[in-house]
N, C-alpha and C positions, 0 to 999 in steps of 0.2 A: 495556499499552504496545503498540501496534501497530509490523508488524515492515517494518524499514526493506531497502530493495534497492538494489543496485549492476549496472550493465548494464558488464561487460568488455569488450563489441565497443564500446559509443562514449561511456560513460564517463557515461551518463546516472545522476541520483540522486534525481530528482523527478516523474518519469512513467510510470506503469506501468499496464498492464491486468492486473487480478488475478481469475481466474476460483477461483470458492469454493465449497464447500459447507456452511450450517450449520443444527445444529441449537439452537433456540432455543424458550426459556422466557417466556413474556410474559404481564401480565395487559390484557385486552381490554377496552377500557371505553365502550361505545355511549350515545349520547345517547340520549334521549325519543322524539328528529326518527332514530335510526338512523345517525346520524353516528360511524363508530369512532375512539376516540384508542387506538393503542397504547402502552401504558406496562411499565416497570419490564421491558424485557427482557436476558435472558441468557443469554450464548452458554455452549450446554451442550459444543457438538463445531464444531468446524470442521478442515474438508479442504480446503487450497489446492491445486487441480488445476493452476493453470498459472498463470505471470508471465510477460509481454510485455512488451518495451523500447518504451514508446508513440512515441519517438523512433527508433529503425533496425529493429522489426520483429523484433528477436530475443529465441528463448524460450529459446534453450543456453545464453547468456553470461550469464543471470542468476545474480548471488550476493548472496545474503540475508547483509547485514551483523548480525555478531556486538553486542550491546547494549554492550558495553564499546569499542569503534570507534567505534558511534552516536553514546555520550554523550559522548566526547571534544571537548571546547570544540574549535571552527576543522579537528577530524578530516576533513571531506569539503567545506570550505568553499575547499580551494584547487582540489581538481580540479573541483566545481560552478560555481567560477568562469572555470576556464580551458574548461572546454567550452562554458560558454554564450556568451565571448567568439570561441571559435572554430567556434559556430553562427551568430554575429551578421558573419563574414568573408566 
């Protein structure tokens, strides 16, 4: 389950720049013609170095929502709504 974010400076819950680092497992599978398909891969390690609010440019006010907030039916569906209405002002 990939992990969801909250920007506290302006209430964003749907935009982010995620800078990462991972290590990963994959089988590589080239045509006849040298054409590669990568398949079957998996994230062995990963390092999120930074998250970015793609909407006000901030990397402090990020907080990584808790999975049980996440999954809460209508949980982030009020403040997503009123900030996008008070983007659209």
């Amino acid at each position: 389950m990939a992990t969801r974010y909250r920007c506290n400076a302006c209430g964003n819950l749907t935009r982010f720049d995620v800078v990462a680092t991972r290590r990963t497992k994959s089988f590589h599978h080239f045509t006849v013609g040298g054409e590669l398909h990568v398949e079957d891969e998996v994230v062995l390690d990963e390092q999120i170095e930074q998250v970015t609010c793609r909407w006000c440019g901030s990397a402090k006010a990020i907080e990584e929502l808790s999975r049980d907030s996440a999954a809460e039916p209508g949980a982030d569906a009020g403040t997503e709504n009123e900030v996008a209405t008070a983007a659209q002002s």
